[in-house]
KEVEX-325769 format. One record per atom (N, C-alpha, C): residue in one letter; atom name; z, x, y. Coordinates in Angstrom, 2 decimals, padded with zeros to 5 digits. Each point is the difference from the previous one (the first is absolute). Example, Ala and Ser with C-alpha at 12.3 -4.5 7.8 and 13.67 -1.06 7.14 Angstrom:
+------+------+---------+---------+---------+
: resn : name :      zz :      xx :      yy :
+------+------+---------+---------+---------+
:    a :    N :  007.80 :  013.19 : -005.69 :
:    a :   CA :  000.00 : -000.89 :  001.19 :
:    a :    C :  000.00 :  000.90 :  001.20 :
:    s :    N : -000.72 : -000.35 :  001.05 :
:    s :   CA :  000.06 :  000.82 :  001.19 :
:    s :    C :  000.73 : -000.77 :  001.09 :
+------+------+---------+---------+---------+
END
This chain:
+------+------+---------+---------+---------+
: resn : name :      zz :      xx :      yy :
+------+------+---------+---------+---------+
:    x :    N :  000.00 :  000.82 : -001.19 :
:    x :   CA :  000.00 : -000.82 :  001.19 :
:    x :    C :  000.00 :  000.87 :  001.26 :
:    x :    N :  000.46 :  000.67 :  000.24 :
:    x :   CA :  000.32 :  001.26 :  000.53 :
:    x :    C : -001.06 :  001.10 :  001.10 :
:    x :    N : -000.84 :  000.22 : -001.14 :
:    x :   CA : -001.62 :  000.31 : -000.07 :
:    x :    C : -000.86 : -001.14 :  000.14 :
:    x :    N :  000.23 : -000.94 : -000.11 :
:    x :   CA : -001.15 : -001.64 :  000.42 :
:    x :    C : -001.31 :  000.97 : -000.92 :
:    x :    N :  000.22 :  000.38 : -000.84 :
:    x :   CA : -000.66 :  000.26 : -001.22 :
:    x :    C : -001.37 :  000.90 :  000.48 :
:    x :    N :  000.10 :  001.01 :  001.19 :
:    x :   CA : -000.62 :  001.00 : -000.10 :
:    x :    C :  000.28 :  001.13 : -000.60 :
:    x :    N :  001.17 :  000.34 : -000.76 :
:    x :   CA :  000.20 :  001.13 : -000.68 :
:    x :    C :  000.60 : -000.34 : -001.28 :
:    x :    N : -000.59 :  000.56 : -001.01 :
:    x :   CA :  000.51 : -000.26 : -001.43 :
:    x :    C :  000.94 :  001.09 : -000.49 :
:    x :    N :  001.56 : -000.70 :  000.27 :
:    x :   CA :  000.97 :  000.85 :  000.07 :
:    x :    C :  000.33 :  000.80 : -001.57 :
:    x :    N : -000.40 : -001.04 : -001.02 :
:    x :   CA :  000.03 :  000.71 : -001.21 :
:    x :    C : -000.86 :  001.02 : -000.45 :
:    x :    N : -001.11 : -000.23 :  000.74 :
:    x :   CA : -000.91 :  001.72 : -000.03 :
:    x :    C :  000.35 :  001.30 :  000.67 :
:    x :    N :  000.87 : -000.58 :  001.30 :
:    x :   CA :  000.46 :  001.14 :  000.71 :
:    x :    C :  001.12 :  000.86 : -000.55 :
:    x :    N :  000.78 : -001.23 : -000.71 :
:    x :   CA :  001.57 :  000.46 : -000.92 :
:    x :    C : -000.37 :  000.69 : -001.28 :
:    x :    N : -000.94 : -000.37 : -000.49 :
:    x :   CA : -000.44 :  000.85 : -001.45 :
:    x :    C : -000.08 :  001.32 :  000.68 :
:    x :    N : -000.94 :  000.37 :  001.05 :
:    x :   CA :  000.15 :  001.53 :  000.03 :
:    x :    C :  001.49 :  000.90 :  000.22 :
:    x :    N :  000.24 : -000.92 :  000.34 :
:    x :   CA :  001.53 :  000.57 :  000.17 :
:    x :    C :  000.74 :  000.29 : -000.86 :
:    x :    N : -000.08 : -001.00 : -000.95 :
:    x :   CA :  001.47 : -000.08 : -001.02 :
:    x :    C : -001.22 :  000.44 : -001.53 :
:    x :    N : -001.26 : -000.06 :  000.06 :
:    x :   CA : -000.38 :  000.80 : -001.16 :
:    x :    C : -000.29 :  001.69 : -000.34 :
:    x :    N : -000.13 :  000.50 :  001.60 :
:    x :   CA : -000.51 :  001.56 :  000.64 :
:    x :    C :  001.18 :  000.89 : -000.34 :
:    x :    N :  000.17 :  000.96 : -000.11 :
:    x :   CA :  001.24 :  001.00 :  000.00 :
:    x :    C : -000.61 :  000.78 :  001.28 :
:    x :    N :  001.29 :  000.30 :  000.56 :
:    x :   CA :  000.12 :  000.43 :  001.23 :
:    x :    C :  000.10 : -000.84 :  001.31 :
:    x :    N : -000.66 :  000.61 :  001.19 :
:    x :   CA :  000.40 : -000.68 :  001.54 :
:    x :    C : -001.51 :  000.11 :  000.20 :
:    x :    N : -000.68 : -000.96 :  001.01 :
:    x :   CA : -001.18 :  001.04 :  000.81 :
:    x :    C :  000.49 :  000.43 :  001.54 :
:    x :    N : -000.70 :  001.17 :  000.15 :
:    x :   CA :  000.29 :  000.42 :  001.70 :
:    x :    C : -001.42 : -000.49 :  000.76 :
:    x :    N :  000.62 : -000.55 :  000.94 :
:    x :   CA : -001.22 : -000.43 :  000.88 :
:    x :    C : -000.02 :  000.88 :  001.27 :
:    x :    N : -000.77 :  000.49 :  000.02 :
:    x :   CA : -000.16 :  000.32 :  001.29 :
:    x :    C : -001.14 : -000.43 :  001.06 :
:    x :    N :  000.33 :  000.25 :  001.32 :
:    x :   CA : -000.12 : -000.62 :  001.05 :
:    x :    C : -000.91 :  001.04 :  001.14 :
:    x :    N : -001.16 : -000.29 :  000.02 :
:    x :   CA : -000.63 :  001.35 :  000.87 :
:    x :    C : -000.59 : -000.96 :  001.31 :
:    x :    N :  000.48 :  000.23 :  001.68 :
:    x :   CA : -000.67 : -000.37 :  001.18 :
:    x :    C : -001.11 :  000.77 :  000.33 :
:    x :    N : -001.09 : -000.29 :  000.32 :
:    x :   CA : -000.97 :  000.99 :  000.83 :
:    x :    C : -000.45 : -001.28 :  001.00 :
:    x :    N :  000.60 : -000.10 :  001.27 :
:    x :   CA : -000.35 : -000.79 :  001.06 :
:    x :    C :  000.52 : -001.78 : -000.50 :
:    x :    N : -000.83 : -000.54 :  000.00 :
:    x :   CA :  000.36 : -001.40 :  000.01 :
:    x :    C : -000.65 : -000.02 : -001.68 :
:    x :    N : -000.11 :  000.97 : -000.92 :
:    x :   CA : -000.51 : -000.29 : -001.18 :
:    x :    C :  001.53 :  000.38 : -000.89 :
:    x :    N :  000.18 : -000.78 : -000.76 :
:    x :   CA :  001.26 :  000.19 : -001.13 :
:    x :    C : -000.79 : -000.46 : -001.10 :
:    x :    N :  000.35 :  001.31 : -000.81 :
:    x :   CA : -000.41 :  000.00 : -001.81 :
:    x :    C :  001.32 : -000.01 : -000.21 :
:    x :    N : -000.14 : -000.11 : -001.62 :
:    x :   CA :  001.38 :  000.15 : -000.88 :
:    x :    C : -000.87 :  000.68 : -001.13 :
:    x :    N :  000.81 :  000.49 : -000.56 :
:    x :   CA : -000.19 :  000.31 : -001.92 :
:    x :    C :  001.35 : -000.27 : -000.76 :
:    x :    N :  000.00 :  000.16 : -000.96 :
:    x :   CA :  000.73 : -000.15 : -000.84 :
:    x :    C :  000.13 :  000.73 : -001.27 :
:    x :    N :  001.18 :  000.29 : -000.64 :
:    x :   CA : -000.22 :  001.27 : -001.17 :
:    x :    C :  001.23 : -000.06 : -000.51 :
:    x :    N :  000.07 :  000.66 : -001.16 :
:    x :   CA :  001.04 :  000.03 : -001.01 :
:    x :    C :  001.30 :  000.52 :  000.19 :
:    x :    N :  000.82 :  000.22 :  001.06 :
:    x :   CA :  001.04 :  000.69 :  000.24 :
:    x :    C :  000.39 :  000.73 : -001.44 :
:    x :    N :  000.06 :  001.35 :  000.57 :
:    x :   CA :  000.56 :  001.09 : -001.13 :
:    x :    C :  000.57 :  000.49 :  000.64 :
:    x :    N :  001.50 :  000.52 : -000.66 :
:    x :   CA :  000.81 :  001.09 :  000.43 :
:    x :    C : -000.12 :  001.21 : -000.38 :
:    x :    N :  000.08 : -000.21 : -001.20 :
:    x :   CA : -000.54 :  001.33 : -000.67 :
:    x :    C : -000.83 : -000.02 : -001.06 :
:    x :    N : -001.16 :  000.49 :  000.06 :
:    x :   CA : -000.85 : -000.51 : -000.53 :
:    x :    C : -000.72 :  001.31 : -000.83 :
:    x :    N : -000.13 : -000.81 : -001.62 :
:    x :   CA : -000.34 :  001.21 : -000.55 :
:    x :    C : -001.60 : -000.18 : -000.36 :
:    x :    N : -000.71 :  000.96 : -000.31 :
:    x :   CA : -001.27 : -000.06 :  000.42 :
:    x :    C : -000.64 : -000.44 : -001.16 :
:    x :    N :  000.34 : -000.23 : -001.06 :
:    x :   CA : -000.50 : -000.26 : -001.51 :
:    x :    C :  000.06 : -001.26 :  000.08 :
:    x :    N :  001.14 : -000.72 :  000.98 :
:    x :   CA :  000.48 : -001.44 : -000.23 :
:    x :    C : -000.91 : -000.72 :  001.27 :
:    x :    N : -001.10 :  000.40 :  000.81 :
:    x :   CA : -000.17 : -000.82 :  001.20 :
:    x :    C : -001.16 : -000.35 : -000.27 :
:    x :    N : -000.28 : -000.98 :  000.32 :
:    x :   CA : -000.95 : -000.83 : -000.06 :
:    x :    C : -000.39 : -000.85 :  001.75 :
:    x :    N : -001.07 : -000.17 : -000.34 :
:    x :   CA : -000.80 : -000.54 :  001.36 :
:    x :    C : -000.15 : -001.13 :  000.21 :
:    x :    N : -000.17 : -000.50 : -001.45 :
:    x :   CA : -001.25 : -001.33 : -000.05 :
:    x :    C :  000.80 : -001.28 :  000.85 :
:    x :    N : -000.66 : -000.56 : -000.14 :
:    x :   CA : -000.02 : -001.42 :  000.68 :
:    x :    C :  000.99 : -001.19 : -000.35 :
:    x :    N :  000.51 :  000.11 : -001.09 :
:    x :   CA :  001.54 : -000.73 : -000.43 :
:    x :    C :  000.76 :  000.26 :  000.26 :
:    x :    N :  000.12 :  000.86 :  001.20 :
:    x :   CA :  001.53 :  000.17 :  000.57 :
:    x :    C : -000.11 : -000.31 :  001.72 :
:    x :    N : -000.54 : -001.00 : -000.24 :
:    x :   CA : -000.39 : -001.10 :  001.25 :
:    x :    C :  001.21 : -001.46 :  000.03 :
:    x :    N :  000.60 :  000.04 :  001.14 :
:    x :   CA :  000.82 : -000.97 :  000.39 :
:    x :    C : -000.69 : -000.88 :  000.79 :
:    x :    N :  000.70 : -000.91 :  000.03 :
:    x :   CA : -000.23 : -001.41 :  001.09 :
:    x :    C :  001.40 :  000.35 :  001.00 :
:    x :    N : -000.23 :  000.69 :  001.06 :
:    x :   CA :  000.93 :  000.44 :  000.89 :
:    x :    C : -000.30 : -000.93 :  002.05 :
:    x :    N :  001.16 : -001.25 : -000.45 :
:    x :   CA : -000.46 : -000.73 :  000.85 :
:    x :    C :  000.98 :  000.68 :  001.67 :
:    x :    N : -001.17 : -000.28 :  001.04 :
:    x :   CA :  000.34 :  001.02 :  000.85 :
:    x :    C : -000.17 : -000.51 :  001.71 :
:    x :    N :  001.24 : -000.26 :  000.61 :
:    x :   CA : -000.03 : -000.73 :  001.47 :
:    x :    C :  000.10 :  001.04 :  001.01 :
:    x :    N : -000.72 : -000.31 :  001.44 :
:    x :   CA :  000.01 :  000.74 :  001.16 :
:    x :    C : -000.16 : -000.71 :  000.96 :
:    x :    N :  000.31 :  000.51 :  001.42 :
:    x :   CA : -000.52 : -000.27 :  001.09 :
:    x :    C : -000.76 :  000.52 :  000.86 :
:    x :    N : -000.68 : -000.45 :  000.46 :
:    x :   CA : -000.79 :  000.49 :  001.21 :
:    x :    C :  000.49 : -000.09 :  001.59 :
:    x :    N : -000.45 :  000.61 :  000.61 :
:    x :   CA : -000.12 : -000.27 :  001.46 :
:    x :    C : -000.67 : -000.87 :  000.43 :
:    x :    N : -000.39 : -001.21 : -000.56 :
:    x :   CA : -000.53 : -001.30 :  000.82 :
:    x :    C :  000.90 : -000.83 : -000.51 :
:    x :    N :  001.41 :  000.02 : -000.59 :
:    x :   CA :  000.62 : -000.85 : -000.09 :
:    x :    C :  000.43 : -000.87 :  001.30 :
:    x :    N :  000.07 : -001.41 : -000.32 :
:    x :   CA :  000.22 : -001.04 :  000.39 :
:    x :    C :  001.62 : -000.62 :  000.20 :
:    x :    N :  000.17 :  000.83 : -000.57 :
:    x :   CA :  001.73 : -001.00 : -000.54 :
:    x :    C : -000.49 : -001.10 : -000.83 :
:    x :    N : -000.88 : -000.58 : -000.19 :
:    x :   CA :  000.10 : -001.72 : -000.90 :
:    x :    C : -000.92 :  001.09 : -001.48 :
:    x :    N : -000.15 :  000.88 :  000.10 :
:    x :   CA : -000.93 :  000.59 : -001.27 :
:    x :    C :  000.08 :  001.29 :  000.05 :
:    x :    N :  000.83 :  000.91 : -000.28 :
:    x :   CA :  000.45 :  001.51 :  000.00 :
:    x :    C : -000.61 :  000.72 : -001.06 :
:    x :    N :  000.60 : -001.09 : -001.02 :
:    x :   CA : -000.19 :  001.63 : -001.49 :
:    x :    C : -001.17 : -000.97 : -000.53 :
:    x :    N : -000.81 :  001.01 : -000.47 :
:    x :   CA : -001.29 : -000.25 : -000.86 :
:    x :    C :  000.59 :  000.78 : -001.45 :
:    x :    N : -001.14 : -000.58 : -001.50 :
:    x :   CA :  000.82 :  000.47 : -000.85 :
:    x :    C : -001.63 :  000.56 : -000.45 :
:    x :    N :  000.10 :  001.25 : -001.46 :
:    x :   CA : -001.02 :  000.08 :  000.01 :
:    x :    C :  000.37 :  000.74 : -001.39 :
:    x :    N : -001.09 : -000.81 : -001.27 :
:    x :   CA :  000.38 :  000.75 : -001.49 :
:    x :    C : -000.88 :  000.86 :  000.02 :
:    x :    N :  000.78 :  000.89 : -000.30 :
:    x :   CA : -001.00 :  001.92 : -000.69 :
:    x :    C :  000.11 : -000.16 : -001.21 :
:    x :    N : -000.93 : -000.60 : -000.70 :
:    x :   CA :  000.00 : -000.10 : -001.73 :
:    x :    C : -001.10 :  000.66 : -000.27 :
:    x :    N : -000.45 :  001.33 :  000.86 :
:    x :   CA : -001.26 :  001.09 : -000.62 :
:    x :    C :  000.67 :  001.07 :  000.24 :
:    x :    N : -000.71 :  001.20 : -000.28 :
:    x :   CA :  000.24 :  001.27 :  000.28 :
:    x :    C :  000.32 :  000.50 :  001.57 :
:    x :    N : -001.12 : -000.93 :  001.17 :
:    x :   CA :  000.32 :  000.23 :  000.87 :
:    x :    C : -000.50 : -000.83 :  000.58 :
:    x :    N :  000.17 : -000.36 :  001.47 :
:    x :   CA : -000.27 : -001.02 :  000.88 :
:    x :    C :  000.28 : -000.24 :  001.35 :
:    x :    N :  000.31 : -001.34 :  000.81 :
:    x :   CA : -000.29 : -000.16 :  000.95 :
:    x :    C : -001.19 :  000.33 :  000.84 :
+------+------+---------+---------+---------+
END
């Protein structure tokens, strides 16, 4: 109800609770352009054990604001469920 059924919360929760580990997102500005990526958080990471591929992709749901806020509409929300985006 929540979502008024634009986001399918049980697809977003499987990556979560089926994945081992965290992902790190990071956040890169160049002017008024914002990317993100996303990746496997490792602490220590041994090199026999790492892997790249593409199943260690989250549904990492993600709010901000801008500088044209209004007060009646501030935070925008925005799912990173690829490798990278915005």
């Amino acid at each position: 109800q929540i979502t008024n059924g634009t986001l399918d919360v049980k697809k977003m929760m499987k990556t979560w609770i089926l994945h081992k580990g965290f992902p790190l997102v990071t956040v890169v500005r160049k002017g008024k352009i914002i990317s993100l990526q996303q990746e496997k958080f490792l602490y220590h990471m041994e090199p026999e054990n790492w892997t790249s591929d593409a199943s260690h992709l989250w549904h990492v749901p993600l709010t901000y604001i801008t500088s044209r806020c209004n007060f009646t509409h501030c935070t925008n929300a925005y799912l990173l469920d690829q490798k990278s985006g915005m």
